[in-house]
Structure formats: structure tokens, C-alpha cells
C-alpha positions, 0 to 999 in steps of 0.5 A: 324904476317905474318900469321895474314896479310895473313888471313886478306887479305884473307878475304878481310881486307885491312891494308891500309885503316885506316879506315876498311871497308870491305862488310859482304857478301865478308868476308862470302864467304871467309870464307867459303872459308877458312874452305873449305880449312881447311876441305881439309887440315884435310881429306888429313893428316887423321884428320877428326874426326871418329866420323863424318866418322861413322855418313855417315854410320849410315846414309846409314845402317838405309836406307839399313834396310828401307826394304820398302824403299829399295824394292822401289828403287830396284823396280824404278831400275827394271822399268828403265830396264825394259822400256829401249830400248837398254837392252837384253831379259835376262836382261829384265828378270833378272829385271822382277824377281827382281822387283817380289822378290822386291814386295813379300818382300815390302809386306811381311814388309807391314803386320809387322814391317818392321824393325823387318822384316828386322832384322828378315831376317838378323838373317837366314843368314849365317854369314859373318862376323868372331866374337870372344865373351867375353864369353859363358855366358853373365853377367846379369847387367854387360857388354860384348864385341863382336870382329868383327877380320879383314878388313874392320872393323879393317881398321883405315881409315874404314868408318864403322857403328856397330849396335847391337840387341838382343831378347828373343829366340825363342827356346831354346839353345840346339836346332839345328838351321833348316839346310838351305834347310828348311829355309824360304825364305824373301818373305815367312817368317810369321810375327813375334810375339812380343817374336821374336822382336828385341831391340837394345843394348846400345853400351857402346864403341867401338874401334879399337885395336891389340890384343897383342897375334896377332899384326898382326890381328887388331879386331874392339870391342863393349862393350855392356851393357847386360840387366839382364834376366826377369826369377823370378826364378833367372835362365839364359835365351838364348838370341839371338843377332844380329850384323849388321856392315855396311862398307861404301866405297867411291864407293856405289857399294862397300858398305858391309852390313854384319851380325853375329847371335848367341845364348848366355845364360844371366845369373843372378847376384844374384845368383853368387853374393850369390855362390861367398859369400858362396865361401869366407865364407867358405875358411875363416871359414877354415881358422879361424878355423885352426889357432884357439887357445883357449889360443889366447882368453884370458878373451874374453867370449860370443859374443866377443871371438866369434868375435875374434875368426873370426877376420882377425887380429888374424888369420894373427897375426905375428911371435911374437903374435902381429898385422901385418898390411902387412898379413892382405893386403895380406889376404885381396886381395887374398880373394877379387881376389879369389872371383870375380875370383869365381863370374866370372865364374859362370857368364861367364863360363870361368876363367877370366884372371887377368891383369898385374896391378892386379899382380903386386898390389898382389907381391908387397903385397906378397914381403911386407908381406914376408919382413916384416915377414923376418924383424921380425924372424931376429929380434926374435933371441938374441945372444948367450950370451943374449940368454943362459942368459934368458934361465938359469933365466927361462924367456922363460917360462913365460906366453905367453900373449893372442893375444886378449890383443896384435893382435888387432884392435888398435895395428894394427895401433899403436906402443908402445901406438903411432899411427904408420904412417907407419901402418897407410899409409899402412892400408889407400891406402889398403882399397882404393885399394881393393875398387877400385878393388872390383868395377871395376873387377865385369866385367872383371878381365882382364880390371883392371888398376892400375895407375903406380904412385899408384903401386909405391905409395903401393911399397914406403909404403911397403918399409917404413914400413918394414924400420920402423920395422928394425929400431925399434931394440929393440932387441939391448936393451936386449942385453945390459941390459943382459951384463950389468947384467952379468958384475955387478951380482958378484959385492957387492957395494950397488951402483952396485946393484941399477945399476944391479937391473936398468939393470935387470928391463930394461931387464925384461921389454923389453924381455916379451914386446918383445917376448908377455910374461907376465913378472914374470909369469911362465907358466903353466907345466904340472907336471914333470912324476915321477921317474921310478922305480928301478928294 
């Protein structure tokens, strides 16, 4: 309330009059006023946004690239010297050059574009300017980043502007730039045709940051868009870049116009795109073709077997023959990193990192996959009784069931004919996560984030289904049916024997369903060799 009154009375209101009536003049020049004081208020704690910081420098690099503008001043200032009558010869000297180098260049731009003069000029100076590249090669259609490393840039309170621009090159990249001696000087320098004008880069970011690997070395970065090369043959092309990084200090004598230039060979997508499909199809065709069994196909002929014979629900089929939800995610990601880690390379140059969120996505896949496969092998094991039992009655040389009639698209999800939600919550955030990181690891495998309450999300849904598979025992059921067979198997009561054939049907039943055996089936033997003769 105090605040309010205070206010109030700043801007000429007055409390005690009933009836307010204040000049409209006075209450504007009081605000103006206040949002002079605010404006204080704002640069004294370091709130100003950096946006309109940046806008003043901008302001000052577009004037510094006017080469006509900027000859001009040079020229007005070389007069002033010239036509004082308290400077030495040697300055009048001094002053007379300048004017004359200040005149070539005005009308050297005068003949051309003075701003691709300009930027013709920069690009033959040393560069000042210490950059670190995302890259070698540049990917076509995707974006890149340049890191400008130390002050003033990398100065949080630094008024800086950032300008980016690229062309085709003019020779090509093997080509050893000419040794400074044999470079022309700005007033000499020819016009420059159309192949050697410059363009400006859409800049999609920048920022300031601390690289963790040197916290001590803070680095100021541009992400760029990076325009795919025009060639029709689909093959990289070189091209020159040009960052312009102006520093505006408080005192113009101590502004810096500085410079970077480089070569850069711009690849194409296409054809890493088609390299990176290759890569995949043929890993996956090895492996398909290593896990292939023909007794997996079952009645499937033609087309069908074919298509199964490719299926990644076959190919990660679990321990006993039947579908796994958590192989099949674990395939599925290690394809999809591998790939883009293929599709990078050949677009970059260079083995794209991989962030901690990504790793993490893939050993919380891995530890699922392997719990769950540990789940089901301790499962796979009846004790000592039980086991002795189906031996002596031949039920492990049952046939085994094809994995076409169990590891299938539908058991994938379901569990005794039901629809599983555990399978089902897995096989949903699977698929949401691999698109998303298909998406967005096209540029950088390194910049891949994934939200911690999605990573716990994936953990609890791995964790639920590995809980679902423990508790699901059914192992516990054969081995009771097996001893209450053992105990009632002597017994010649007609009333135990509808109890032991009761017992035997359960048995049967859950010890084909539980090992994929067709229940009563022998298998096919090979015939037993005959005896070897008696000597």
C-alpha cells in the first residue's frame, strides 16, 4: 500500500483531494521520469535485456561495413587535419595518405557492390579471431555451429553483434590460399563477379556457454542453418565462410571489428541418407540370416515365410521361442544410433558423440532386456523332481512349436490370449522415443536430450514388465501337478485316478505351453544307428 501512495504521489496525484484532478503534461513527464529511474535501476543490477545490447552493435557493424560511408568519414576526418593550424607536417602527412588510401577505396566500391567489397576485403585478412567448427564437413540441409573461444565475445556483459556469410568458392579447396605478399591490396582489388558474392547465413542461435571439458575458457556459439550444395551430381561442394564479430565498448576508439574465413566442403543428404540405409539393411540381413531356422517357419510358404524370415520379432525371439517386447527395443535402438551415427559421419566427417541422455535411454534398454532374459532362464528350470519326471515320461522330446504359430506380432503384446499392458506400456513409449530420437539426432547425436521424467518413465516401464514376467510362475503349476502325479500314480481307487488324470492333463498342458512343445507329439528322430557287429 505504501508503495502505491508513493507512486501516486510521484506522479503528481494527490490523496487529499476528493476529487482528483491532476495536468496530463505533469503526470507524463513524471513517468517518464519513473521509467528513466527503472531503465537505471535495470543497467545498475545487469538486467538490461542482451537483446537490446546486441541491437547497438548491429547498429555500428552495418555502419562499419558501408565502405563508402566509412571512406567518407575517414576522408572529412583527414581534412580536419589537414586544415588545422596547430598539427605537425607529419601528421598533415599521415592525414594526406590516409585520405588517398580512403579515396581508392570509395572508388574502388563505387565500381561494385560496396558490400560485397567490403566482405570481399575482410575475407583476405589474417583472421583474428580463434574459431573451433562443428565440423570438417558441413551437412547439406542441416545446421552447424561456429565457436568464437575467449573475451570479448565470451564476455556475458559483452555488447557484441555476430554476422555470418558464405559463397560458392571461387577455387577449389586443395588449393593453397596466395602467400600474403602476393595478395592484392583494397584499393586494388578487381570487382568481384557474381560466383565470388557473398550471402548471409540465417543464424538459427546464439549464446554464450562453458564448455565442460574446459570451464575455464568460456566460448560464444552460432548455430547456423547450412544451405544444401546446388551440384545435380549429388557431390560436395566448397564453400567459403565469412564471420564478422563486431565488439562495442562503451568508448568507440575501443570498438573491435574482427574476422574469421575458412573453407568448408558442403556435403549432400541424399546420398548419406541412401549410404546409412545400405549400412542398416545389410547388418540386419546378416543378422536375420544368422538366427535363420527353417523349423521357425512352420506352414508359412511364399511371400510369408519370406517376411518372417526378416521379422525382428523372430530374430529377437526369447530364450523359450516366444515374442520379447524388451529384445525387440534393444534391437531397435541399437539400429537406429548406429545408423544415424553411420549418416553422420559421412556427412561430417567425424564420429558424432553421443549425449549422456542417449546412453542413458540405451542401458536402461539394455538392463531391461537383460533382466527380463534373466527372469525367464530362472524360470526355464523345474526342480529336481519335476525335472526327472518329464524326462522319464519323454515329454522333452516333444515337438517343438515354430516360432511363426508363438513370436508374433500378437504375442508380442498379449499374454495367454489377453492384451498385456505391461508389453503394451513398453511397445507405446518404445516407439515415441525412438521417433523422437530419429528426429532430432539428424544434426548432432551429441545435442540429443531426453527429459529425466521420460527416462524414469522407460525405467518404471521396464521395471513392470520384468515384475509382470517374475510373477507370472507358472513353473510353480507343473511342479505341483508332477507331485501330485507322483503321489497318486500307485493308487488304484477309481476316484484317484480321475484325480491323477486331472493332475497329468494340468501337467501336460502347462509343461508344452511352458517349454513351446506341441503337447503328445514326439519329435522327429533320427533313427537309432544299428548295432556294431560282433567281432
Amino acid at each position: 500500500m505504501a508503495i502505491v501512495i508513493f507512486l501516486l504521489h510521484f506522479l503528481g496525484v494527490s490523496m487529499d483531494c476528493p476529487r482528483v484532478s491532476v495536468p496530463l503534461d505533469r503526470i507524463s513527464r513524471n513517468l517518464v521520469r519513473l521509467t528513466t529511474l527503472a531503465g537505471i535501476a535495470l543497467i545498475a543490477i545487469g538486467g538490461l535485456p542482451a537483446k537490446a545490447q546486441n541491437q547497438e552493435a548491429c547498429t555500428q557493424l552495418e555502419a562499419k561495413l558501408d565502405v563508402i560511408k566509412a571512406a567518407d568519414r575517414e576522408i572529412a576526418e583527414a581534412d580536419g587535419i589537414i586544415d588545422a593550424a596547430g598539427k605537425s607536417e607529419t601528421e598533415k602527412t599521415a592525414a594526406k595518405e590516409q585520405k588517398e588510401a580512403a579515396s581508392k577505396i570509395k572508388a574502388a566500391a563505387s565500381k561494385s557492390n560496396p558490400l560485397q567489397y567490403e566482405l570481399n576485403r575482410l575475407s583476405t585478412l589474417p583472421a583474428e579471431l580463434r574459431v573451433e567448427s562443428s565440423s570438417n564437413s558441413l551437412p547439406g540441409g542441416g545446421q552447424a555451429w561456429f565457436n568464437i573461444v575467449g573475451a570479448p565475445f565470451s564476455d556475458e556483459r559483452a555488447n557484441v553483434c555476430v554476422r555470418l556469410y558464405q559463397r560458392t568458392s571461387p577455387q577449389p579447396r586443395s588449393a593453397a590460399p596466395p602467400p600474403p605478399a602476393q595478395q592484392k591490396p583494397p584499393a586494388q582489388q578487381t570487382e568481384p563477379t557474381q560466383s565470388e558474392n557473398f550471402t548471409q547465413v540465417s543464424i538459427a542461435q546464439s549464446y554464450r556457454f562453458v564448455d565442460a571439458t574446459d570451464k575455464n575458457t568460456p566460448k560464444y556459439r552460432i548455430i547456423f542453418n547450412v544451405e544444401a550444395p546446388a551440384s545435380p551430381q549429388l557431390q560436395s561442394t566448397d564453400r567459403d565462410y565469412l564471420l564478422v564479430a563486431f565488439f562495442a565498448a562503451a568508448k568507440p576508439a575501443d570498438s573491435k571489428l574482427l574476422t574469421y574465413f575458412t573453407t568448408k566442403s558442403v556435403t549432400h543428404k541424399m546420398p548419406a541418407v541412401i549410404a546409412a540405409l545400405l549400412f542398416v539393411s545389410i547388418i540386419y540381413i546378416g543378422l536375420a540370416w544368422a538366427t535363420y531356422d527353417l523349423k521357425d517357419m512352420g506352414d508359412l510358404t511364399g511371400l510369408s515365410r519370406d517376411l518372417y524370415a526378416v521379422s525382428p520379432i523372430r530374430i529377437t525371439a526369447g530364450v523359450l521361442g516366444d515374442s520379447s517386447i524388451s529384445q525387440v527395443q534393444v534391437v531397435l535402438f541399437t539400429f537406429i544410433v548406429a545408423g544415424l551415427l553411420f549418416y553422420l559421419w559421412l556427412r561430417t566427417g567425424l564420429l558424432a558423440s553421443i549425449s549422456a541422455d542417449l546412453l542413458y535411454l540405451l542401458g536402461i534398454s539394455a538392463v531391461g532386456a537383460g533382466g527380463a532374459k534373466y527372469t525367464a532362464t530362472l524360470k526355464a528350470e523345474l526342480d529336481k523332481e519335476a525335472n526327472d519326471f518329464a524326462l522319464a515320461k519323454g515329454w522333452y522330446n516333444w515337438t517343438p512349436i515354430p516360432a511363426a504359430k508363438n513370436a508374433n506380432l500378437a504375442n508380442l503384446l498379449m499374454t495367454g490370449q489377453r492384451l498385456d499392458v505391461y508389453k503394451f506400456q513398453v511397445a507405446v513409449f518404445t516407439l515415441v522415443v525412438a521417433a523422437y530420437v530419429l528426429s532430432s539426432g539428424q544434426n548432432d547425436l551429441g545435442d540429443v536430450t531426453i527429459s529425466e521424467t521420460m527416462l524414469y518413465l522407460i525405467g518404471i516401464s521396464q521395471g513392470v514388465y520384468i515384475g509382470g514376467k517374475a510373477i507370472t510362475d507358472r513353473k510353480t503349476l507343473i511342479e505341483n501337478a508332477i507331485k501330485k502325479m507322483n503321489a497318486l500314480e500307485k493308487e488304484t481307487d477309481p476316484a484317484k485316478k480321475k484325480e491323477y488324470a486331472a493332475a497329468e492333463e494340468t501337467a501336460k498342458r502347462e509343461f508344452a505351453s511352458f517349454f513351446q512343445l506341441e503337447q503328445d507329439k514326439p519329435r522327429d528322430l533320427p533313427p537309432p544307428a544299428p548295432p556294431a557287429p560282433i567281432p
